[in-house]
C-alpha positions in Angstrom: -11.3 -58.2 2.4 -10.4 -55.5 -0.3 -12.6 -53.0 -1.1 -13.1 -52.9 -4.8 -14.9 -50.5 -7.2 -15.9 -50.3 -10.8 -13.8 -49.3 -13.4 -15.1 -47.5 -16.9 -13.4 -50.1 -19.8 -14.1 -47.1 -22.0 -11.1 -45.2 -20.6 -8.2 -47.4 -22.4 -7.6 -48.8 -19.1 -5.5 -51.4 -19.7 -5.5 -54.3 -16.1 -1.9 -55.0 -16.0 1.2 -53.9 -17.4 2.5 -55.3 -20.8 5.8 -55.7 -22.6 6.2 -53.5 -25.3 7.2 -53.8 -28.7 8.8 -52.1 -32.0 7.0 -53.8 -34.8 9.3 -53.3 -37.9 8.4 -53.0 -41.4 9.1 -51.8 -44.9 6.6 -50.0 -46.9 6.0 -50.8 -50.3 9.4 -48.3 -51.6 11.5 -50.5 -49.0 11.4 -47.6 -46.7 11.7 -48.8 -42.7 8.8 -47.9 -40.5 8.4 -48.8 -36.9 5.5 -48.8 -34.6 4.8 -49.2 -30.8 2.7 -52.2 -29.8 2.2 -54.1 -27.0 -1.0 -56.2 -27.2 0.6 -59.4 -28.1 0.3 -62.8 -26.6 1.1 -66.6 -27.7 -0.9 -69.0 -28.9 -0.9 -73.1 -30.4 -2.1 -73.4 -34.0 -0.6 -76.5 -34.0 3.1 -74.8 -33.2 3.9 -72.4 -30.9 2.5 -68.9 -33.1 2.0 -65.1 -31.4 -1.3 -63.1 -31.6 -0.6 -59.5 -32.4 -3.8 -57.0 -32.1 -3.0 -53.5 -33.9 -5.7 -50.7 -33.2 -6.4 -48.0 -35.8 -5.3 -47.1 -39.2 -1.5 -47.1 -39.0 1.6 -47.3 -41.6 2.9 -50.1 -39.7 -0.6 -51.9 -39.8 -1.2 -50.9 -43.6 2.5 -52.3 -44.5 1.8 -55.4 -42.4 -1.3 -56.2 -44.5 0.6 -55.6 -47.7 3.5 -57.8 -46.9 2.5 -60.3 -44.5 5.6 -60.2 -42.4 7.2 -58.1 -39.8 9.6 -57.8 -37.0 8.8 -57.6 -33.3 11.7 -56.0 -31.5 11.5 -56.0 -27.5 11.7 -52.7 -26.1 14.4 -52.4 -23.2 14.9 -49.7 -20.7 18.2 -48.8 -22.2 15.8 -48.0 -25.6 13.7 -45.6 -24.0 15.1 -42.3 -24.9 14.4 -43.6 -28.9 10.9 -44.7 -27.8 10.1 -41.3 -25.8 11.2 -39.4 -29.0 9.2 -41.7 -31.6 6.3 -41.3 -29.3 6.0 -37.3 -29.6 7.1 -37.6 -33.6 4.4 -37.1 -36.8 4.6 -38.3 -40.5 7.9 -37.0 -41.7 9.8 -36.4 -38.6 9.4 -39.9 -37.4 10.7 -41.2 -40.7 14.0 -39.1 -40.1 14.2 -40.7 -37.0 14.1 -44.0 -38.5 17.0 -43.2 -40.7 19.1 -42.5 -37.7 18.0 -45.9 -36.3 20.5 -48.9 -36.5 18.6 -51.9 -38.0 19.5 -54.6 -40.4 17.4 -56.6 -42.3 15.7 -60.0 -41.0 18.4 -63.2 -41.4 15.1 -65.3 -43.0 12.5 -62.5 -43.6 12.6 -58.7 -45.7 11.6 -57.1 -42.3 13.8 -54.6 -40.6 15.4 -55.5 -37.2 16.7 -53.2 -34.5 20.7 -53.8 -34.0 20.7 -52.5 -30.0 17.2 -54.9 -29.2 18.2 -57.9 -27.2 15.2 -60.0 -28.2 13.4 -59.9 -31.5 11.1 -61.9 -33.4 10.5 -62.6 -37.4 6.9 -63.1 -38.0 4.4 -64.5 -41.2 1.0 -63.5 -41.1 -1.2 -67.3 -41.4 -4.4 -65.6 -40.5 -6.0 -61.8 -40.0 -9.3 -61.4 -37.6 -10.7 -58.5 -38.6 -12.6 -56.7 -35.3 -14.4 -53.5 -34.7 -11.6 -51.2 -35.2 -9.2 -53.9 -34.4 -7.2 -56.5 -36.6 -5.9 -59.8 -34.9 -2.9 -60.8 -36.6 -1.7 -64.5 -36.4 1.7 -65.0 -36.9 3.9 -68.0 -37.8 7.2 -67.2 -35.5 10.0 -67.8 -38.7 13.0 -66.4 -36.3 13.3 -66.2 -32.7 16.6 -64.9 -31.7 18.1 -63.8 -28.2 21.6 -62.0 -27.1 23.8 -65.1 -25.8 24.5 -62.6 -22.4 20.5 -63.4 -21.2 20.6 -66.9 -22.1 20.8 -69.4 -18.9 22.4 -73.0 -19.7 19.1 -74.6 -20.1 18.1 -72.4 -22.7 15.6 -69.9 -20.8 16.4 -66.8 -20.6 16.9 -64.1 -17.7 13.9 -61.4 -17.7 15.2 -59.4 -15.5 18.8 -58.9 -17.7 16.7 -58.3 -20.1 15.3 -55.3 -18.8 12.0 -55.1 -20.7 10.3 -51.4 -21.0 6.7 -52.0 -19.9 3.5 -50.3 -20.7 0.4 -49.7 -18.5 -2.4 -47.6 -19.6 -0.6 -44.0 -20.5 3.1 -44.7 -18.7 6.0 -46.6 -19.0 8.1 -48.6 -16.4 10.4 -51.0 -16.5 11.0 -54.6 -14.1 12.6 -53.6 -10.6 12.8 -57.5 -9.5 15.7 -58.7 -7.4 15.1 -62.1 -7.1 12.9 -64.8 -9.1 10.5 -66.4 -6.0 10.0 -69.5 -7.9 9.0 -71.6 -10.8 8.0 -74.8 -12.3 11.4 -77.0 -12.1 
């Protein structure tokens, strides 16, 4: 039997690693902003729609509000360097390094989208929970779209091509799997 303790919840511990994201927006002067975010999950409200929970009192939060729409851009190991950088940049700076960023807008939405991220998402906000220092948004999926090198035939596509940059409590990693060990079909 595993021994098992007690954790403190007050400590941002975070249970298991998450995928992280680059939620894209444009502020109200069309100007691109793009935050880190990685609580999001799926959900049915009667079609397939994602739950995105943003802490705090960001630009990329206050833009969301204001606009209801927004990109989500997976975050791949290859992106890291950018997401390192934006990590340790403050009001000004970060928006430089936006400008140097290469992203286009939405095909369906006014939402900016990163050109080098493999997997991104355009989203309408149908409903907003608003928590103790949290906001739940969710989001009607407008766009899904995929690079055609991590699509399989039967239209899944491979995780572990898709190197996803994953976040648990203050680090980073990314997926070091060889082999899938099963599955449903």
């Amino acid at each position: 039997m595993l021994e098992k303790v007690n954790i403190d919840l007050k400590s941002k511990f975070i249970p298991h690693p998450m995928q992280l994201f680059l939620a894209g927006t444009y502020d109200t002067k069309g100007k691109a902003d793009f935050g880190l975010f990685c609580w999001i999950n799926y959900c049915w409200d009667e079609e397939l729609s994602l739950l995105v929970c943003m802490d705090g009192d960001k630009l990329t939060k206050k833009n969301i509000m204001e606009t209801k729409s927004f990109s989500l851009n997976l975050v791949t190991k290859s992106m890291f360097p950018f997401v390192e950088e934006l990590v340790k940049k403050l009001g000004k700076e970060k928006i430089n390094l936006f400008s140097k960023t290469s992203f286009e807008n939405g095909d369906n939405l006014f939402v900016p989208v990163l050109n080098d991220c493999p997997f991104q998402y355009e989203l309408q906000v149908k409903d907003v929970y608003h928590l103790n220092g949290s906001d739940i948004f969710v989001c009607k999926i407008i766009s899904a779209k995929i690079s055609k090198d991590l699509l399989f035939e039967d239209g899944s596509y491979d995780l572990i091509k898709s190197d996803p940059l994953l976040v648990s409590q203050n680090d980073f990693y990314n997926i070091c799997i060889k082999n899938k060990i099963g599955g449903w079909k």
